[in-house]
C-alpha positions as CSV (number, residue, x, y, z in Angstrom):
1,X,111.5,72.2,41.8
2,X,113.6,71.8,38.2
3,X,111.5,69.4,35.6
4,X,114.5,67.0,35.8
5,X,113.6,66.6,39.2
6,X,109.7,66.4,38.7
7,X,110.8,63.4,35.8
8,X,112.8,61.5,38.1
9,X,110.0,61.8,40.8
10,X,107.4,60.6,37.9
11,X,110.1,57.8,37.1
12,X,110.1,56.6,40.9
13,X,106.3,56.6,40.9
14,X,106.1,54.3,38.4
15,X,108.5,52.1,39.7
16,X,107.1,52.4,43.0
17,X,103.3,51.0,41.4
18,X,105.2,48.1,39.4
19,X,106.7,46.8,42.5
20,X,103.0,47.3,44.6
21,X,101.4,45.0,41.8
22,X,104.1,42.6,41.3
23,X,103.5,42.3,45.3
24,X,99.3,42.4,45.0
25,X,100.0,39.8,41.8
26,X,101.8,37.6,44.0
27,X,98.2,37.0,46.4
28,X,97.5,34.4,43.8
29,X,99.2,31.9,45.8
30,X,95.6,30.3,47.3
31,X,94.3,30.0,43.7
32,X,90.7,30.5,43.4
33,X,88.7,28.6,46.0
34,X,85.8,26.8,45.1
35,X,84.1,26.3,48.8
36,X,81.3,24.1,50.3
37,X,79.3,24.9,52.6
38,X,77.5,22.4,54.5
39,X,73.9,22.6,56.2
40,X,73.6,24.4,59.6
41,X,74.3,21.6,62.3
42,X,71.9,21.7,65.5
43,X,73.4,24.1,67.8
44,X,74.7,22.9,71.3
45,X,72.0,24.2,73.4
46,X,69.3,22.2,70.4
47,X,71.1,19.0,71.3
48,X,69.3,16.6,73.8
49,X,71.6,15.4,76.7
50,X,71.3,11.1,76.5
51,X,70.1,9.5,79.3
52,X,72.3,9.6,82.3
53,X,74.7,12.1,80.3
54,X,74.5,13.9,84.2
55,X,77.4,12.0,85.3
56,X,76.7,8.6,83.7
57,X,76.3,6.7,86.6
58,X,78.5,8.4,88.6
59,X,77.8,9.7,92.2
60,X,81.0,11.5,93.6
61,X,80.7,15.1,95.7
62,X,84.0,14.5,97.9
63,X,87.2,14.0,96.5
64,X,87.4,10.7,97.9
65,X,84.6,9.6,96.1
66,X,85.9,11.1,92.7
67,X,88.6,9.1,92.9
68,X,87.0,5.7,93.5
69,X,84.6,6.6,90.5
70,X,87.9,7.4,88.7
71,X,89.4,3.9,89.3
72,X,86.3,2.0,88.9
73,X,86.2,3.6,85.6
74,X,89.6,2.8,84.3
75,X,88.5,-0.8,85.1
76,X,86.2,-0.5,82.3
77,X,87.8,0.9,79.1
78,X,84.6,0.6,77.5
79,X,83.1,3.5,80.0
80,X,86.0,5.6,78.8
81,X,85.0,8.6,77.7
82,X,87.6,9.0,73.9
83,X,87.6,11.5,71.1
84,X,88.8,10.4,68.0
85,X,90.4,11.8,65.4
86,X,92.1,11.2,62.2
87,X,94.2,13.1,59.4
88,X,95.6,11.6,56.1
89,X,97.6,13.3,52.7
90,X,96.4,11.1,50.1
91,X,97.5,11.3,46.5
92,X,94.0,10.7,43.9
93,X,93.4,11.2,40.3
94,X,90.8,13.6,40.4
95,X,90.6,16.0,43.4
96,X,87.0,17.1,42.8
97,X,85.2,14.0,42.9
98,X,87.8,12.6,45.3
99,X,86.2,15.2,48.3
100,X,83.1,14.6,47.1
101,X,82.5,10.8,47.9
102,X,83.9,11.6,51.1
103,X,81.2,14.0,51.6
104,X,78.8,11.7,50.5
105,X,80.4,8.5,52.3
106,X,80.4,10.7,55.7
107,X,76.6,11.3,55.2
108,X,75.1,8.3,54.5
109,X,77.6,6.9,57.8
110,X,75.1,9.6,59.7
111,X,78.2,12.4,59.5
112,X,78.8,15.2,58.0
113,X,80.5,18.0,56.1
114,X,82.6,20.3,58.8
115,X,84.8,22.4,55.9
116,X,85.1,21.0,52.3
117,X,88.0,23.5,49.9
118,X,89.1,23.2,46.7
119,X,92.1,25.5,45.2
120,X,93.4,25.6,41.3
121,X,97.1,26.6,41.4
122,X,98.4,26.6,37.2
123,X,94.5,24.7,36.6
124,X,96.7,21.8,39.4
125,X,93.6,21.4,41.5
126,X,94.2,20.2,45.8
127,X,92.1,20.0,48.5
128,X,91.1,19.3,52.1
129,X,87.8,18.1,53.7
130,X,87.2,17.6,57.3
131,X,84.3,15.5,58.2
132,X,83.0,13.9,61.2
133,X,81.1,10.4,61.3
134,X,79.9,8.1,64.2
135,X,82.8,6.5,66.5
136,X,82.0,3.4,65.7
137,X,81.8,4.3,61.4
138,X,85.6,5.9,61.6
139,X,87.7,2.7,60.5
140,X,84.9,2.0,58.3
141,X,85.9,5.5,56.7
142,X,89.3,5.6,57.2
143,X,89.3,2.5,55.4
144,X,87.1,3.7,52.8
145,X,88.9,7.0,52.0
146,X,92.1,4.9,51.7
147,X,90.6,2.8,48.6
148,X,90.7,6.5,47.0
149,X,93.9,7.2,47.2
150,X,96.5,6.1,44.4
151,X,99.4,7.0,47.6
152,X,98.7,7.4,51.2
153,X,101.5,10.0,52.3
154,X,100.7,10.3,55.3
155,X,98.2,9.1,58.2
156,X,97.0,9.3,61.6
157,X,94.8,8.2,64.1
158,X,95.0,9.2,67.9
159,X,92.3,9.6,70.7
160,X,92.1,12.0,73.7
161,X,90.8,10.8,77.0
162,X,88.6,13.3,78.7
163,X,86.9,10.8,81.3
164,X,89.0,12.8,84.2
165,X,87.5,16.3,82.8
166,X,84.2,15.0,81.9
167,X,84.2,13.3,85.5
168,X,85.4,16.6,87.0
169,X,82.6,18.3,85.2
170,X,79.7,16.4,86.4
171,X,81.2,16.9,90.2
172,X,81.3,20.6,89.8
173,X,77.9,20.6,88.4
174,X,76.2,19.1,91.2
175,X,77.7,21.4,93.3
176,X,76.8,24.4,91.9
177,X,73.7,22.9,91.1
178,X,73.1,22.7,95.6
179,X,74.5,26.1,95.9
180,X,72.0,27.5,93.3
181,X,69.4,25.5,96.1
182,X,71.2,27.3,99.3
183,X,71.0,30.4,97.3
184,X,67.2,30.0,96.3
185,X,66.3,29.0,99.9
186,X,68.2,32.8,101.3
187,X,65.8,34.4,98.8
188,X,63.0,33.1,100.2
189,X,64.0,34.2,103.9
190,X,65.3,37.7,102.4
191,X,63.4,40.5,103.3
192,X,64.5,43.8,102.1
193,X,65.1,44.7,98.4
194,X,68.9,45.3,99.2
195,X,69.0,41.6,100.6
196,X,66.8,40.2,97.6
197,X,69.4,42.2,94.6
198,X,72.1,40.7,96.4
199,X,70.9,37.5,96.8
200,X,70.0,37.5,92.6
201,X,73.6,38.3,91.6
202,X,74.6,35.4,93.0
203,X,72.0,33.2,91.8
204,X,72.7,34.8,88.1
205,X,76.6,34.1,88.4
206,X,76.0,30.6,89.7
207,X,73.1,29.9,87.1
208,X,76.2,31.2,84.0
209,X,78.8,28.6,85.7
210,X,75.8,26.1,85.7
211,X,75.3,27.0,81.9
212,X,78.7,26.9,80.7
213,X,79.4,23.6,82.5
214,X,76.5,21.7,81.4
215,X,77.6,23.0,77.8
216,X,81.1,21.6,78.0
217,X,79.4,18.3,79.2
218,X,77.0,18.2,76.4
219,X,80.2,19.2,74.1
220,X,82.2,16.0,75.5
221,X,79.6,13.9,74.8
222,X,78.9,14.7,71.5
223,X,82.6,14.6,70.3
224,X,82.9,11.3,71.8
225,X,80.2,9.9,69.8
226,X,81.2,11.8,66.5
227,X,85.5,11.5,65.5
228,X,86.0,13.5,63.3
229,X,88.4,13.1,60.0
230,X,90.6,15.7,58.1
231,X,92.1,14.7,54.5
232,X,94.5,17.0,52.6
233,X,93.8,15.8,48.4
234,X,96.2,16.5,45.4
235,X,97.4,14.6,42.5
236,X,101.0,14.6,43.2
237,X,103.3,14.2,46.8
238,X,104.8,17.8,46.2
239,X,101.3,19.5,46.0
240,X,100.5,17.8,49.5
241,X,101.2,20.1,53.0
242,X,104.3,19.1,54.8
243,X,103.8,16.7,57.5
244,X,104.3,16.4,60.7
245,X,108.2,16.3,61.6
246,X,108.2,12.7,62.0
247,X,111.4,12.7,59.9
248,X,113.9,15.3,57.9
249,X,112.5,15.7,54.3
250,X,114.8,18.5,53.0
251,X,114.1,17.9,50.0
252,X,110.6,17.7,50.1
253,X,110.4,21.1,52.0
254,X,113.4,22.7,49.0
255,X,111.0,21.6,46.4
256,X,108.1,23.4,47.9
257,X,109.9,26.5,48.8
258,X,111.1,26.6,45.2
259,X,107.9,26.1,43.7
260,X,107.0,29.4,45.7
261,X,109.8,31.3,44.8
262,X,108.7,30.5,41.2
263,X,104.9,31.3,41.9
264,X,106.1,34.9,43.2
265,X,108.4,35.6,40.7
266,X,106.2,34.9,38.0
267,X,103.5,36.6,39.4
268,X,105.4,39.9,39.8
269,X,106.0,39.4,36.0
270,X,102.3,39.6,35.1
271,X,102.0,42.0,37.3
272,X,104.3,44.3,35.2
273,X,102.7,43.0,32.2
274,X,99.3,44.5,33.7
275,X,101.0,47.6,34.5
276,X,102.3,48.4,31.3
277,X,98.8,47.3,29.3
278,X,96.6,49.8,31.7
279,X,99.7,52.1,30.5
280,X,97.1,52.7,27.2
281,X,95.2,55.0,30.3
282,X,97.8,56.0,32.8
283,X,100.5,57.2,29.8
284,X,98.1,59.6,28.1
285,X,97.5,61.1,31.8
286,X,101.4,61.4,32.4
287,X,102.0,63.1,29.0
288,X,99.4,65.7,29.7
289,X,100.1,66.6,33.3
290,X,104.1,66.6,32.7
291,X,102.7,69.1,30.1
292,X,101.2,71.3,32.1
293,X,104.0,71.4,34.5
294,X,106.0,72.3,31.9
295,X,103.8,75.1,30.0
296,X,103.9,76.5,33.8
297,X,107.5,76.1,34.9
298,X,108.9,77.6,31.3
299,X,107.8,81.4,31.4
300,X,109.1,81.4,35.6
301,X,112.5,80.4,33.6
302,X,112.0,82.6,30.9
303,X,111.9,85.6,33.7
304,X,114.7,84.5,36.2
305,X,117.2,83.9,33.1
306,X,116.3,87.6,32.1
């Protein structure tokens, strides 16, 4: 291989490691996250059903009977079973302290912290916190996180109903519940070890269905009593995620991917700026290996031109 060749390898090289850290300089997009994290909630299996949370009430085991609990339910909106939720863009003045009387509004409503995040972008600070609070404290904090805001860009409220599942649930519970009894009263009657094995595979399959049911109950339950509340924070509209398509905002969305195209562009530049200032190490290194290349390459010339 000529050294012209070698050079114009070296020069794609270093070409090839600007463009890698324009690319890695280019990461910076998330900014430097300042994160929360909030105390260890009681697991699932730690939280204590309420009373009558085995069905509240409700006796079906034919499908008959499910549906007569059904419609006597939906008689009584308040025996609904709901999960709320809310999500709001807010503009505020200060993004920081903004998420934290959230925070602290959520707690003293008997909530808490689910994921708190703060970002920098240019020193431009945003934000998101998701919280959950009692049912019956979310317009209280709806309200209250609305008082924060200079601009409310966007917000949301909707409930699920899960009465139907959380019916369904309890049904399939008590049945497996009497087949765990069938399968308990066969062991007792079993008489071989074949028989008895046979017998405790089932009973450990049914008992798993029994487990993960009465989790999902316990998990329906508890989301209906806690809603819970997600707010994206910044100090302008065009720092705040896009919404929703509940209209066309073209320009909203240009602005945004402009401000990226910017953020990349720039970053590539410092990342050629880096490149070329850890150039006082990587320089000294080229100068001395091309020298050695050539110290070796010159006397093979020296002999094939004689």
């Amino acid at each position: 291989m000529s050294l012209k060749n070698k050079i114009l390898i070296g020069i794609g090289g270093i070409i090839g490691v600007m463009i890698i850290l324009g690319i890695i300089g280019s990461g910076s997009f998330k900014g430097n996250f300042t994160r929360y994290t909030p105390e260890v909630q009681p697991s699932l299996r730690e939280i204590e059903a309420p009373s009558g949370s085995s069905g509240a009430g409700i006796k079906e085991t034919t499908k008959g009977e499910v549906e007569k609990a059904e419609s006597e339910e939906s008689t009584t909106p308040s025996s609904r079973l709901i999960i709320k939720s809310g999500d709001l863009n807010i503009v505020v003045n200060n993004v920081p302290e903004a998420a934290r009387k959230i925070i602290k509004f959520a707690e003293e409503q008997g909530g808490w912290v689910v994921s708190s995040n703060i970002s920098k972008e240019d020193e431009i600070p945003t934000g998101s916190v998701t919280v959950r609070v009692p049912v019956d404290k979310f317009e209280k904090t709806m309200t209250y996180i609305r008082g924060l805001a200079v601009k409310v860009e966007y917000e949301k409220s909707k409930g699920k109903d899960v009465t139907e599942e959380y019916v369904d649930l309890n049904s399939r519970l008590r049945n497996l519940e009497a087949t765990e009894n069938q399968f308990l009263e066969i062991m007792k009657k079993a008489q071989t070890i074949d028989e008895i094995l046979k017998v405790q595979a089932e009973l450990t399959k049914i008992r798993g269905k029994i487990e993960r049911t009465k989790g999902r109950i316990l998990y329906l339950e508890r989301s209906a009593k806690m809603a819970t509340i997600s707010v994206n924070l910044a100090l302008s509209e065009d720092l705040l995620p896009v919404p929703p398509a509940e209209k066309w905002r073209p320009k909203y969305v240009a602005k945004q991917a402009w401000n990226n195209v910017v953020r990349f562009w720039r970053n590539v530049s410092y990342g050629v700026i880096k490149f070329f200032v850890y150039g006082l190490i990587w320089l000294p290194l080229l100068i001395v290996v091309l020298g050695i290349i050539r110290l070796i390459t010159q006397p093979r010339r020296r002999k094939e031109n004689k």
